[in-house]
C-alpha positions in Angstrom: 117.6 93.6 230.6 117.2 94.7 234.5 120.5 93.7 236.0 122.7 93.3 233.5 123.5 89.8 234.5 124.0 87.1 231.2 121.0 85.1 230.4 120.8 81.5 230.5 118.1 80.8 227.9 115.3 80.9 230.7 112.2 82.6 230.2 113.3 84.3 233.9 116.7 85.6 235.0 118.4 83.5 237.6 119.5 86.5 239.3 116.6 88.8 239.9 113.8 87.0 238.3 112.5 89.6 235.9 110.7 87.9 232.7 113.1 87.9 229.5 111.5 88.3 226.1 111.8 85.9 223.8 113.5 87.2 220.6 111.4 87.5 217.5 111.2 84.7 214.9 113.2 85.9 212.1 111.6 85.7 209.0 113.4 82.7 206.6 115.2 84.9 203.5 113.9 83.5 200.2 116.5 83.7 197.4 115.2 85.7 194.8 116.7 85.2 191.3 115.9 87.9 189.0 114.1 86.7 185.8 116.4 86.7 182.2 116.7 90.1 180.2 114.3 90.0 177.9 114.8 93.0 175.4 111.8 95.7 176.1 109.2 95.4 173.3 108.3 99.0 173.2 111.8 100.0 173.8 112.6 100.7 169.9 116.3 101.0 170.5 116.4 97.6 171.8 114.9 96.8 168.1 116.9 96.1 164.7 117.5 99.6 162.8 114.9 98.7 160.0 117.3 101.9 158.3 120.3 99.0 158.1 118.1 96.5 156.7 119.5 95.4 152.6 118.5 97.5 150.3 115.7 96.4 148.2 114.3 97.9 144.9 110.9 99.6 145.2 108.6 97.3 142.8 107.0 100.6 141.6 110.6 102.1 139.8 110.7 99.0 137.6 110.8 99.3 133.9 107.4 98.9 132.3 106.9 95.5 130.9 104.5 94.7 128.0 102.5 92.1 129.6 102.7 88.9 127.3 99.7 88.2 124.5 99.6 84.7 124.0 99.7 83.9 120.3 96.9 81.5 119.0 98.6 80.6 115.9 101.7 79.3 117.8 104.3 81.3 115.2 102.5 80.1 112.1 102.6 82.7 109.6 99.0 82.7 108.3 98.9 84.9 105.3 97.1 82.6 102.9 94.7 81.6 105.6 93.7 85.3 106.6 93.2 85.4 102.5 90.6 82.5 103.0 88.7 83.6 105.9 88.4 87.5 104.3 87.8 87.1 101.0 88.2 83.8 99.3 85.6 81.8 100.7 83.3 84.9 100.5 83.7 86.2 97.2 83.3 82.4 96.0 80.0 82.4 98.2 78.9 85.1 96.0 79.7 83.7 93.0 78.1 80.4 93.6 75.1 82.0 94.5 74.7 84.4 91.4 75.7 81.2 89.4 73.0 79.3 91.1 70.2 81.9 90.3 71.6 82.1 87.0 71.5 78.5 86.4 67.6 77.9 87.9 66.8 80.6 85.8 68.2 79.7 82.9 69.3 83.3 82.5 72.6 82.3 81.2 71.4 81.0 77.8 70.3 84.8 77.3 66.7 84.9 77.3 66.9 82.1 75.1 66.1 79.5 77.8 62.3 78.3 76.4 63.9 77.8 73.3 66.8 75.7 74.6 64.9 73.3 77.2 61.9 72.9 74.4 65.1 71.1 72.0 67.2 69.6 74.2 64.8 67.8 76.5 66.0 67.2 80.3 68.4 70.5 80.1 65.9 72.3 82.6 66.3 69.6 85.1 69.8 69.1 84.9 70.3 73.1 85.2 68.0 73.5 88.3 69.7 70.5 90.2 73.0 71.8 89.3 71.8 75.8 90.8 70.3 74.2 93.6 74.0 72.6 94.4 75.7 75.4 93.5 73.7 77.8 95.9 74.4 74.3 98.2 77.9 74.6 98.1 78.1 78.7 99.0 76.0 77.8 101.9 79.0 75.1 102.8 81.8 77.9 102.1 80.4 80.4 105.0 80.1 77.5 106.9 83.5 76.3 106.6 84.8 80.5 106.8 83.3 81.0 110.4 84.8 77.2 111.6 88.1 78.3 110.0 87.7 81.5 111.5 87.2 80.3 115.5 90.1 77.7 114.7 87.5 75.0 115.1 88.8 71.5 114.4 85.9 70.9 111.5 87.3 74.1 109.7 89.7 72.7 107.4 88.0 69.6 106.4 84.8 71.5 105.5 87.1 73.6 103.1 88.2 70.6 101.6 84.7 69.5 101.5 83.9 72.3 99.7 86.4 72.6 97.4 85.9 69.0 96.2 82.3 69.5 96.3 82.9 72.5 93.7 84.7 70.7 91.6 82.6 67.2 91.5 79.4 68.9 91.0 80.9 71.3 87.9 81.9 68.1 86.4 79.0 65.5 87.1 77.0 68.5 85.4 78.9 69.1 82.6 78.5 65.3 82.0 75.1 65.3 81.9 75.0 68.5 79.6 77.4 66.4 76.9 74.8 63.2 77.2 71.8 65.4 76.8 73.9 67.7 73.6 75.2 64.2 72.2 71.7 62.9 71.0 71.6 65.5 68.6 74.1 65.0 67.2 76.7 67.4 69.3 80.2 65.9 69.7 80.1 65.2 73.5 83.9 66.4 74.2 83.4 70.1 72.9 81.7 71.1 76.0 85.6 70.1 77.9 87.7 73.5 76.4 90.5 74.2 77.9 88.8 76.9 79.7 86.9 74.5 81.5 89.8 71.9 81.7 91.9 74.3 83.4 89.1 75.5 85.4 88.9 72.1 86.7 92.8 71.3 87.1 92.9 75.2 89.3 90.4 73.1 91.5 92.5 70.2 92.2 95.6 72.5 92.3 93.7 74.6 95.0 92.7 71.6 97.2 95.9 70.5 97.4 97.5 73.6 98.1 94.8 73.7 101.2 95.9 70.4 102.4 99.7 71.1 102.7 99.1 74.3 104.2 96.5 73.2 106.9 98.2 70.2 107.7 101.4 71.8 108.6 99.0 74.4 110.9 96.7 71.2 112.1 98.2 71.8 116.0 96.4 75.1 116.0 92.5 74.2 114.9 92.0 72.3 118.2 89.0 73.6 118.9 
């Protein structure tokens, strides 16, 4: 740098002897790579258009639906058993019951009863059993109305129960009315008229009517 002469590498020039700097280290270059595009989060361009998204139907322009009510007689048609649990079974409650009183009374032999169990000895007896199992056997048809009524698996063998229990105990009585009327003399068979016959056969014609009907219904009184 003073005389102009070439250098020889030296830390002095052979020439004139005047110091020579030594050049500065160069710094190494580091090869940068440039990290991969990555789409800019907040850049909503570089997002899909949600407008050219499918088309979907808005849930709250659907057609009104009438929300399903499950059917607890499984498409039975229960006309005759609606009959039994409203009125049937209640009406021959009543009956039974007024039938009893009458009976334990002895009201239905029209205020002739002292005069009637003072002949025919054991008649008061026979009539107060047979009201006490008459007001028995209402007590058994509300029973067997509510089980029928909650489709409870008891229902339709406690109105069979009844029915039969009707029917046995109308009979056994009317029995023991033609032993007691027989010792004086009575023939025993005029107490069975045909009212009371087909009273009786409209019992067992009843029952069995029940039976078919329930038993064809039996997958419903699960309860």
């Amino acid at each position: 740098p003073n005389c102009g002469a070439p250098a020889d590498g030296g830390k002095f020039c052979a020439h004139c002897g005047t110091p020579i700097s030594q050049p500065a280290p160069q710094p190494q270059q580091q090869n940068y790579q440039q990290p991969p595009y990555q789409p800019n989060q907040y850049n909503q361009y570089n997002q899909p258009n949600q407008y050219n998204q499918p088309y979907q139907p808005n849930q709250y322009n659907q057609p009104y639906q009438q929300p399903v009510v499950p059917d607890k007689y499984n498409g039975h048609k229960m006309g005759w058993y609606k009959f039994l649990i409203y009125f049937s079974l209640f009406a021959g409650a009543v009956i039974n019951i007024i039938n009893g009183i009458s009976t334990i009374s002895g009201s239905q032999y029209g205020g002739q009863a002292d005069r009637v169990y003072t002949v025919l000895n054991g008649m008061k007896i026979v009539d107060v059993t047979y009201g006490i199992l008459l007001i028995g056997i209402a007590a058994l048809a509300i029973v067997a109305r509510f089980q029928l009524a909650g489709l409870k698996r008891k229902g339709p063998a406690l109105l069979y129960a009844y029915s039969i229990s009707g029917m046995v105990a109308t009979v056994v009585y009317l029995v023991l009315v033609g032993v007691i009327i027989s010792r004086y003399g009575v023939n025993f068979g005029s107490i069975f008229d045909a009212r009371i016959i087909g009273s009786i056969l409209g019992s067992i014609i009843f029952l069995v009517i029940n039976i078919i009907y329930f038993n064809k219904r039996r997958d419903i009184f699960v309860n």
